[in-house]
C-alpha positions as CSV (number, residue, x, y, z in Angstrom):
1,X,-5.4,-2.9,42.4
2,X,-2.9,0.0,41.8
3,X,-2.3,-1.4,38.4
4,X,-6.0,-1.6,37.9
5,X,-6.5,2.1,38.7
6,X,-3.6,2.8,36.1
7,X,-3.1,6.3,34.5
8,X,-6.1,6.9,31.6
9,X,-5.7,10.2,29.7
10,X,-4.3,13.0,31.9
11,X,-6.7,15.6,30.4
12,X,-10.0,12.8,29.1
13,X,-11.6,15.5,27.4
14,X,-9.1,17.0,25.6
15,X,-7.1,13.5,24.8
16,X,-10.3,12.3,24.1
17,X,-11.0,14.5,21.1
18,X,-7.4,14.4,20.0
19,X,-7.8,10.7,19.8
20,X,-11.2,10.7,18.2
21,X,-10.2,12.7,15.2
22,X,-7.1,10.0,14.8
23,X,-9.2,7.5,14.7
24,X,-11.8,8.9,12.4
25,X,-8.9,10.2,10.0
26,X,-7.8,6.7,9.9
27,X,-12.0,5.6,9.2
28,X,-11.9,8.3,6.8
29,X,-9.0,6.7,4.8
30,X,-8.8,3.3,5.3
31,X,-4.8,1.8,5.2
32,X,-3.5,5.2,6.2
33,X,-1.2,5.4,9.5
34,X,-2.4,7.8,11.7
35,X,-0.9,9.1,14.9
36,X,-2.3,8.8,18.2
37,X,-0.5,11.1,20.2
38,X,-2.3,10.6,23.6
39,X,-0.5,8.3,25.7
40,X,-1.8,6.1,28.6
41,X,-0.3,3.5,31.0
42,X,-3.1,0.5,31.1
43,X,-2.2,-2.9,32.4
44,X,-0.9,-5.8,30.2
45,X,-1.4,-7.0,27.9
46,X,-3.7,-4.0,26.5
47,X,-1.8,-2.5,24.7
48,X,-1.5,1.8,24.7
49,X,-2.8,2.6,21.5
50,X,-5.6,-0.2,22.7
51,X,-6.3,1.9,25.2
52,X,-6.0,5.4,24.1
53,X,-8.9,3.8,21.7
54,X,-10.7,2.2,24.3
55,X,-10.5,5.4,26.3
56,X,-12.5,7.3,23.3
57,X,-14.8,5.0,22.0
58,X,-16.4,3.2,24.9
59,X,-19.1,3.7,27.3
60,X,-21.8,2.2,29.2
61,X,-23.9,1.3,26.3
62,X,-20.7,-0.7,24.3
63,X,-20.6,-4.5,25.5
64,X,-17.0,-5.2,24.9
65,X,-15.5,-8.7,24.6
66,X,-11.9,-9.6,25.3
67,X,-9.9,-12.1,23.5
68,X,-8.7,-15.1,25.9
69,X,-5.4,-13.3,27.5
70,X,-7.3,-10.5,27.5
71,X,-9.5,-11.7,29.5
72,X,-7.5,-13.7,31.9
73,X,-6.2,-10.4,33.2
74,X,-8.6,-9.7,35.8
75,X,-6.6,-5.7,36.0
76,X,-7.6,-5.3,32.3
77,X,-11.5,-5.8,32.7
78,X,-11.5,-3.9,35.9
79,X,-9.6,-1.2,34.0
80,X,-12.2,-1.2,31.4
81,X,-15.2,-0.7,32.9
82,X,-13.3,2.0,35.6
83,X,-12.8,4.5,32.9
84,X,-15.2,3.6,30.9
85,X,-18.4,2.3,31.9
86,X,-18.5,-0.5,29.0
87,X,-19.3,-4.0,30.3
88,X,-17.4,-6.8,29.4
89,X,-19.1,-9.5,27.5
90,X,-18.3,-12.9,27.0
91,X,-20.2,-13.8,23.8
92,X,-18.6,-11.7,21.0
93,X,-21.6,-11.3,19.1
94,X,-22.9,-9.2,22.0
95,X,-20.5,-7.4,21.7
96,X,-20.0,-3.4,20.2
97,X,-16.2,-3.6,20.5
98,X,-14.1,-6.5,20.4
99,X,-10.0,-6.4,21.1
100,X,-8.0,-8.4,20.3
101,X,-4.3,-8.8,22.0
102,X,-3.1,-11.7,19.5
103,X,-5.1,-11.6,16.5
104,X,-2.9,-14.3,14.6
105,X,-5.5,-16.2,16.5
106,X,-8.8,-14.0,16.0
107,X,-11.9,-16.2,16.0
108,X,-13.9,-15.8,12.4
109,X,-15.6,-12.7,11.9
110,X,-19.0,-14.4,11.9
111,X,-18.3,-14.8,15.6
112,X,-19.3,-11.4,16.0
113,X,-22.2,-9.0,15.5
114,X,-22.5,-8.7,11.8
115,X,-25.4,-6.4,11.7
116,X,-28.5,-6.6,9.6
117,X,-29.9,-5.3,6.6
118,X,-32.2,-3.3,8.2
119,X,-29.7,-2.1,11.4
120,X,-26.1,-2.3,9.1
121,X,-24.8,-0.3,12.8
122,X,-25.5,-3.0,14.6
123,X,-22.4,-4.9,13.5
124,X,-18.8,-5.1,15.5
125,X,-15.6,-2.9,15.3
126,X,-12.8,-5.3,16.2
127,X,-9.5,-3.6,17.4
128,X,-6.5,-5.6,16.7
129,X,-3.4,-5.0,18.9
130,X,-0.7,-5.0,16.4
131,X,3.6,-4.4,16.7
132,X,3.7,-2.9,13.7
133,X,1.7,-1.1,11.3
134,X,5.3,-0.9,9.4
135,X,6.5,-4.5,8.3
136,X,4.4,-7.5,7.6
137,X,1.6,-8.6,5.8
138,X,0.7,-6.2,2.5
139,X,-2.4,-5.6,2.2
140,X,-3.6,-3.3,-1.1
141,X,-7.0,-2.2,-0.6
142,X,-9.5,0.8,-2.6
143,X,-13.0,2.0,-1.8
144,X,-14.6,4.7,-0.5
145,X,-11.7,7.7,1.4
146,X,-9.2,6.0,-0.7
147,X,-7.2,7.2,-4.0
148,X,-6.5,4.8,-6.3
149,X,-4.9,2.3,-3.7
150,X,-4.0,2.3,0.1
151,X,-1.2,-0.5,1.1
152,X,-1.3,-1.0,4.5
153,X,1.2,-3.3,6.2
154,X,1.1,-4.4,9.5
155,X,1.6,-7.8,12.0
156,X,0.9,-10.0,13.3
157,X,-2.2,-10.4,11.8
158,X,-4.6,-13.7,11.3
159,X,-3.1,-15.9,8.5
160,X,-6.6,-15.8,6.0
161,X,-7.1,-12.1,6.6
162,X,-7.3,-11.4,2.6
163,X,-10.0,-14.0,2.5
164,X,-12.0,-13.1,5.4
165,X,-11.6,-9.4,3.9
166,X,-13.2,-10.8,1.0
167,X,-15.8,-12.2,2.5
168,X,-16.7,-9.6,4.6
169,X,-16.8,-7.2,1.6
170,X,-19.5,-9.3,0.5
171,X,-21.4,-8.9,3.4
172,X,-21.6,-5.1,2.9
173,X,-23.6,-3.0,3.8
174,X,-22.8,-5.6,6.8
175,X,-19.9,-6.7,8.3
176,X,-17.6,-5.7,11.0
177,X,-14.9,-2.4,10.8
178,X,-11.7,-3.9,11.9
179,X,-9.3,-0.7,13.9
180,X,-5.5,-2.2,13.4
181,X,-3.5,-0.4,16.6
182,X,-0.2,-0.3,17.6
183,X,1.6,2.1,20.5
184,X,1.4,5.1,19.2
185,X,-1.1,5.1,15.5
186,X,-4.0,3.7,14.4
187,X,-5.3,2.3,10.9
188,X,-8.8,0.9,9.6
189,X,-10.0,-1.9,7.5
190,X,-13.5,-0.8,7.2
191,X,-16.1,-2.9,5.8
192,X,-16.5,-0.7,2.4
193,X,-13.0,-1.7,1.4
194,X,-12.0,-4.2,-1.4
195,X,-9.0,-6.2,-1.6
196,X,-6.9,-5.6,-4.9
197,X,-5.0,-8.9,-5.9
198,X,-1.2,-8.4,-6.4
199,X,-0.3,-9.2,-9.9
């Protein structure tokens, strides 16, 4: 239970704007790095910058689903919905937030709330737990917030992500937001982005 009641952000509302305008710098400019300076101590395996996020962007009115280890960590649910309120779902397409602690084995986007064309909100933001938004996978991505292009590199990730970024492009204005974090930054894959082919 002590590990349950883990530190959350010493000063919530303070760390809580701090860590808001992070994470919409990073919304703002999709494949851009962004620091999240606010530092927490949450139980394994969610991750800080997991939880710095969680901390920020969930209440009692985001269902939140939990990816299998996740989920078999009773401490990280009760965490959760401690300093946060949100309830933990099982079906992801109930689901508001999704995290992910190993997303080299996500489940397909169309697991989770897509939206609709009439409620385009409605639709999923899937935080990925990453080690590094440094090395790995390339991806080269332009749309709305960015110049030219953004390369954003970062593992692991799932294997297909360039085709399921494709896909859910076409979905648009559907789709889920996908929030890649690691410690200490954040970047986002929103769903306006397009995927630019390396020649």
């Amino acid at each position: 239970m002590t590990t349950a009641l883990a530190l959350a952000f010493v000063d919530p509302g303070l760390s809580a704007q701090s860590s808001f305008r992070s994470i919409m710098d990073a919304m703002a400019r999709p494949g851009t790095v962004v620091s999240l300076s606010e530092q927490v101590a949450p139980p394994h395996p969610l991750s800080r910058g997991g939880a710095a996020v969680a901390l920020t962007l969930f209440d009692q009115d985001t269902p939140v689903w939990l990816d299998t280890a996740l989920a078999a960590a009773s401490d990280v649910a009760f965490w959760l919905r401690f300093h946060t309120g949100a309830p933990i779902v099982t079906d992801p397409r109930q689901a508001a937030f999704a995290i992910l602690s190993d997303p080299e084995r996500a489940p397909p986007f169309e697991a989770f709330a897509l939206g609709t064309l009439e409620y385009p909100d409605r639709s999923a933001t899937l935080i990925l737990q990453v080690d590094s938004l440094e090395r790995g996978l390339s991806l080269s991505v332009t749309g709305p917030g960015v110049k030219d292009r953004s390369t954003l590199r970062a593992m692991p990730l799932p294997p297909d992500l360039p085709q399921r970024l494709v896909t859910n492009r076409a979905l648009f204005p559907r789709g889920v937001d996908l929030l890649l974090v690691a410690n200490t930054a954040v970047a986002a894959l929103p769903r306006s982005i397009t995927l630019i082919e390396e020649s």
